[in-house]
ZASE-770290 format. One record per residue (C-alpha): x negated, y, z; residue in one letter. Coordinates in steps of 0.05 Angstrom, whole numbers, padded with zeros to 5 digits, always signed. Layout:
<vexnus>
XYZa/...
</vexnus>
This chain:
<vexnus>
+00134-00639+00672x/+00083-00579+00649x/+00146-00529+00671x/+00136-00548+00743x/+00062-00535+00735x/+00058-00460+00722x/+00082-00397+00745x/+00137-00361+00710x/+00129-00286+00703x/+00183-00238+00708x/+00177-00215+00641x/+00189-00296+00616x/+00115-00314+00599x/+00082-00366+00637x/+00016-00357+00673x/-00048-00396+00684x/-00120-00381+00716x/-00171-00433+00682x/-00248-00421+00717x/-00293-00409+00660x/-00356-00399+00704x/-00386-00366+00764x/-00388-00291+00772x/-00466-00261+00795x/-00454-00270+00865x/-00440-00334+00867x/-00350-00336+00859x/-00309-00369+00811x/-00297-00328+00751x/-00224-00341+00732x/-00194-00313+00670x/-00105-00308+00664x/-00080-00350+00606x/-00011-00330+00586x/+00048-00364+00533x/+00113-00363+00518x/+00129-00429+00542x/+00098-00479+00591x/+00082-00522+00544x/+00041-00473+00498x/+00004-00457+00556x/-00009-00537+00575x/-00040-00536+00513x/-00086-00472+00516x/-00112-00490+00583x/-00134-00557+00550x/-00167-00529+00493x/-00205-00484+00540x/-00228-00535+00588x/-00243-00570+00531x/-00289-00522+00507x/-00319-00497+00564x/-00340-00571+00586x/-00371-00581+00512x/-00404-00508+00518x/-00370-00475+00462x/-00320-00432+00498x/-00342-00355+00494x/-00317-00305+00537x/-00268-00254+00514x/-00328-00205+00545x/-00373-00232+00484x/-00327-00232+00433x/-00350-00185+00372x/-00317-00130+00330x/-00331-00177+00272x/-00310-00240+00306x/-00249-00203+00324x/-00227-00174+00277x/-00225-00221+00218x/-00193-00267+00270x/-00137-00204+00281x/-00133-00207+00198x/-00116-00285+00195x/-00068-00282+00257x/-00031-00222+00231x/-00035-00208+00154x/-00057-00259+00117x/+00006-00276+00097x/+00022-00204+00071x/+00029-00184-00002x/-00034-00192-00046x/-00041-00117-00045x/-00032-00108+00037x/-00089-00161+00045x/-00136-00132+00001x/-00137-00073+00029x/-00142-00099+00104x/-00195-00144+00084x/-00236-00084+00055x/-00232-00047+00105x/-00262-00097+00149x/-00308-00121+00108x/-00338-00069+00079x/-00327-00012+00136x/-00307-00043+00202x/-00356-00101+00210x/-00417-00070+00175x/-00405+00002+00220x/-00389-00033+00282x/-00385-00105+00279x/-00437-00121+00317x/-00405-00082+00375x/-00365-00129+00433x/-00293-00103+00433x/-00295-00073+00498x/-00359-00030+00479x/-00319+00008+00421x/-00317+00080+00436x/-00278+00137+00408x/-00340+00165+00380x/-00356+00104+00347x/-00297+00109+00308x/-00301+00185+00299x/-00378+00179+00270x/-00332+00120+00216x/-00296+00169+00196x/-00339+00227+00187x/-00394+00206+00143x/-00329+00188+00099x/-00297+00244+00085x/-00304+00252+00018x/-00254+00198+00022x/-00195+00218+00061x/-00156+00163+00040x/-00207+00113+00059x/-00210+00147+00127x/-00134+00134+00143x/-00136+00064+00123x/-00196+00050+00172x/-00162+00087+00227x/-00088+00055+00217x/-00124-00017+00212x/-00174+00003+00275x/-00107+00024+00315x/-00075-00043+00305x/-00142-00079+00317x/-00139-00050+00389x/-00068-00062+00402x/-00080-00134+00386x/-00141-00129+00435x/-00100-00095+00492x/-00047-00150+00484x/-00097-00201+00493x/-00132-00167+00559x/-00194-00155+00526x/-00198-00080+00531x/-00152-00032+00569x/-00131+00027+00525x/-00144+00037+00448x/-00203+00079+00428x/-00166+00103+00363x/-00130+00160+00393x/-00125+00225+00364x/-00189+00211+00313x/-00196+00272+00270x/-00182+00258+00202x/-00211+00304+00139x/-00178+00362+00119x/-00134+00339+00057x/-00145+00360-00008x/-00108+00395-00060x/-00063+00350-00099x/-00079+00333-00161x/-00007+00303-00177x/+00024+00333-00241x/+00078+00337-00297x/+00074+00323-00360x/+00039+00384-00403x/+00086+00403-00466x/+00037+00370-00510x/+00038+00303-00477x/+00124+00308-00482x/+00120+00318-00555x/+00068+00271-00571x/+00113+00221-00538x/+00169+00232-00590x/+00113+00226-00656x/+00059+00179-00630x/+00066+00116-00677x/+00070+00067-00615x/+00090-00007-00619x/+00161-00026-00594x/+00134-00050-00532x/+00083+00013-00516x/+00144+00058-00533x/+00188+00024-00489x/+00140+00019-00430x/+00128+00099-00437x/+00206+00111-00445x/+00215+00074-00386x/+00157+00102-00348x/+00190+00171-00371x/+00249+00155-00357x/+00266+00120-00298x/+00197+00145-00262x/+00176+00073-00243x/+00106+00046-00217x/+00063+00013-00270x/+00071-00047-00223x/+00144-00044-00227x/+00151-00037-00296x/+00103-00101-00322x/+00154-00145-00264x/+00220-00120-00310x/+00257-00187-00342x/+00309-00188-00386x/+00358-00212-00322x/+00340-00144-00299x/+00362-00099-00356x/+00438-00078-00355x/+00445-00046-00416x/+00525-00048-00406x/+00522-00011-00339x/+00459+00031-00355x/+00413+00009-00302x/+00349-00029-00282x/+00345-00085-00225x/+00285-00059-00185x/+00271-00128-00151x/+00194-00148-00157x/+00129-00122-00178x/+00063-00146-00208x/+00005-00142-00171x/-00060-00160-00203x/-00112-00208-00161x/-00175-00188-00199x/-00145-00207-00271x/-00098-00250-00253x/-00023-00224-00254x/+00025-00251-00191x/+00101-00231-00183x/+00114-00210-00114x/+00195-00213-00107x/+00225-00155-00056x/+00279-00163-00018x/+00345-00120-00024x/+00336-00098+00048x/+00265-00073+00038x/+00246-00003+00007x/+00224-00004-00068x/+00287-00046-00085x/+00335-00011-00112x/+00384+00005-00175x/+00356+00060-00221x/+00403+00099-00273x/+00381+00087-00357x/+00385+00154-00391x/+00415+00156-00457x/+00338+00178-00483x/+00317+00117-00469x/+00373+00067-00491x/+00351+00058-00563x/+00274+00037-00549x/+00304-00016-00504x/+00357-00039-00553x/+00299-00053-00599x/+00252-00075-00556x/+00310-00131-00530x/+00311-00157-00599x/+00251-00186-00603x/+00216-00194-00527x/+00222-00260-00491x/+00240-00268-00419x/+00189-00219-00399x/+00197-00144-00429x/+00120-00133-00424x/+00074-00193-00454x/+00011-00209-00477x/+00009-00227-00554x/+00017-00304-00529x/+00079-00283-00497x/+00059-00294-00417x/+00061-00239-00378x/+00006-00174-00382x/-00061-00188-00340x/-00098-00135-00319x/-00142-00135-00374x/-00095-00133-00430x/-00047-00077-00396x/-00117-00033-00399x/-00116-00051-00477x/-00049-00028-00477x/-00049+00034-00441x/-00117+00063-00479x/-00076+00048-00540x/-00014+00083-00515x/-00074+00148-00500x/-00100+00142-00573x/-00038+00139-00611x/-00013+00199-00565x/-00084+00229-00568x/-00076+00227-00649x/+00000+00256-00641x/-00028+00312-00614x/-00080+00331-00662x/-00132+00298-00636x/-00185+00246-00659x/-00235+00201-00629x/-00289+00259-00619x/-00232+00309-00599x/-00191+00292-00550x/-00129+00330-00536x/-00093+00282-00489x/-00135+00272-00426x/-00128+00254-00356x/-00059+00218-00368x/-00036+00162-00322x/+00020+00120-00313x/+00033+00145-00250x/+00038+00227-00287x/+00105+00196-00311x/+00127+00188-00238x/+00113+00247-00216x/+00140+00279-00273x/+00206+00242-00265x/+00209+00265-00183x/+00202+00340-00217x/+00260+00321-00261x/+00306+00305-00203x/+00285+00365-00171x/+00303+00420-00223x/+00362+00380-00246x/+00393+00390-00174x/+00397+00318-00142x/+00392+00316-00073x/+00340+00300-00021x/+00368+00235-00010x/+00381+00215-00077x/+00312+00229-00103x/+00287+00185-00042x/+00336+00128-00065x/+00317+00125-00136x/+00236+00135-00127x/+00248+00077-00082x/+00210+00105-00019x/+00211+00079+00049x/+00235+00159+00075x/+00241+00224+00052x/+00163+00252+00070x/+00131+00241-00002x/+00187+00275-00035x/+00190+00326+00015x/+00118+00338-00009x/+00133+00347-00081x/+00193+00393-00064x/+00164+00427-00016x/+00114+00445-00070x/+00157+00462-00122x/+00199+00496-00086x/+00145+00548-00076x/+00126+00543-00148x/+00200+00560-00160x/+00199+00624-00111x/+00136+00655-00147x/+00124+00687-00069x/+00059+00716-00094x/+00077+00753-00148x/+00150+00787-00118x/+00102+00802-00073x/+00057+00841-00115x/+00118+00871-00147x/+00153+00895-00084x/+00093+00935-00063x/+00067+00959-00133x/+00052+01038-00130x/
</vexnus>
């Protein structure tokens, strides 16, 4: 039995040495194959004979950052969501493998990665992404015995900059109330306004998940586009984003109306099926003209500018804040994983709220 042929380690893995050549002076060069069970590692002590008698094993000492990598993205997150791959896959594929790619693993350096990161930092965000993907790179390369510490500690990261997160301006809060929008633009904007939902939240929302009785939206899935193509990625109720969100009494009558007519799906195409990306542009730079035009504005003046989908969120998240509800609360119904990106907002409007600059200026005027 393969059980009888292995050594069992104390921490439960079994252990084999397969020779995969001879070292420079003339020994055996032996390399420790490890798995779970004994069977498993039967198996990967085949494969490697196998290989190394038909000349196509490489040694873990050749193996490239490239190689490696993309090999670390189809053992551990290809079967992410559509968003989470994308951006692991550009990351390597665009940053990783063209930087340092042709690098073996045990060659990457500290500096290597610094240098990354430094002729990007106009792009902080870009930065963090290629150092959170690099850091699990090299765990997966320490498990595997192919280098003995991670590179990826303490890389210096750009300074942030100033957030450009905003409310809504007065302007953009009354052109809501007289822009002539469709039932389904107003109700996507009420919605956005009132509940503070993501964009991709919002185009997910079925009928099933509108409780019009108990005032509150199912937060269960999202839409996430793969180039133009929409896909519904269903959340479970134990994972953050899910959640039950609150329906103002602002917003009830757009949804009433909106009800009557929709299908299955609250936010369509004209055919009916739900938005792609293309046609949820169309809708949006309709729902920025018709407000634009609210305003006062025309097509050479524009009055409205800068506005997102995501304004309304952050907007909402100032809501909670001046109308008192908690910390915990606000994290809850924003549907974040912790309190740190509320924190942020309060934190800042909290100082707005003191005015520290100008008591100060007051308390020492002459």
């Amino acid at each position: 039995m393969a059980k009888n042929k292995y050594k069992k380690r104390p921490d439960g893995r079994y252990e084999a040495k397969v020779q995969v050549g001879y070292k420079p002076n003339g020994r055996p060069d032996r390399i420790t194959v490890y798995a779970d069970t004994s069977a498993e590692l039967e198996k990967k002590v085949r494969d490697m004979k196998y290989e190394i008698e038909h000349g196509t094993y490489v040694s873990r000492k050749e193996i490239t950052m490239a190689d490696y990598s993309r090999k670390w993205f189809r053992t551990y997150k290809a079967v992410k969501g559509l968003n989470t791959r994308k951006m692991y896959e550009n990351i390597i594929d665009k940053h990783i493998v063209p930087e340092i790619g042709y690098l073996k693993v045990y060659e990457v350096q500290k500096s290597d990665l610094q240098g990354m990161v430094n002729s990007r930092s106009d792009r902080r965000r870009t930065c963090e992404q290629i150092v959170l993907t690099m850091k699990q790179i090299m765990d997966a390369a320490i498990d595997d015995k192919l280098i003995l510490s991670n590179p990826c500690s303490k890389i210096q990261l750009p300074e942030k900059q100033q957030s450009q997160k905003r409310a809504l301006t007065d302007i953009e809060k009354k052109a809501l109330i007289n822009a002539d929008f469709t039932d389904q633009e107003r109700t996507y904007v009420m919605i956005a306004y009132g509940c503070g939902l993501r964009r991709e939240e919002i185009l997910a929302l079925t009928r099933a998940d509108i409780d019009l009785r108990s005032r509150v939206i199912d937060i269960n899935k999202v839409v996430v586009f793969d180039g133009n193509n929409p896909q519904i990625e269903h959340r479970a109720k134990s994972i953050s984003g899910s959640r039950m969100v609150d329906i103002p009494d602002l917003i009830v009558p757009a949804l009433k109306n909106h009800l009557k007519s929709c299908g299955f799906h609250i936010f369509t195409k004209q055919d009916g099926q739900i938005m792609t990306k293309s046609s949820y542009d169309k809708m949006w730079a309709s729902i920025i003209r018709k407000m634009n035009a609210a305003a006062g504005g025309d097509d050479e003046h524009q009055v409205i500018f800068g506005l997102t989908s995501h304004i309304f969120r952050h907007n909402y998240c100032t809501m909670l804040y001046y109308s008192g509800i908690s910390l915990k609360k606000a994290v809850q119904l924003m549907g974040h994983a912790d309190e740190k990106m509320i924190m942020r907002t309060y934190a800042h409007l909290d100082e707005k709220k003191e005015n520290t600059k100008e008591k100060i200026d007051k308390g020492i005027a002459l």
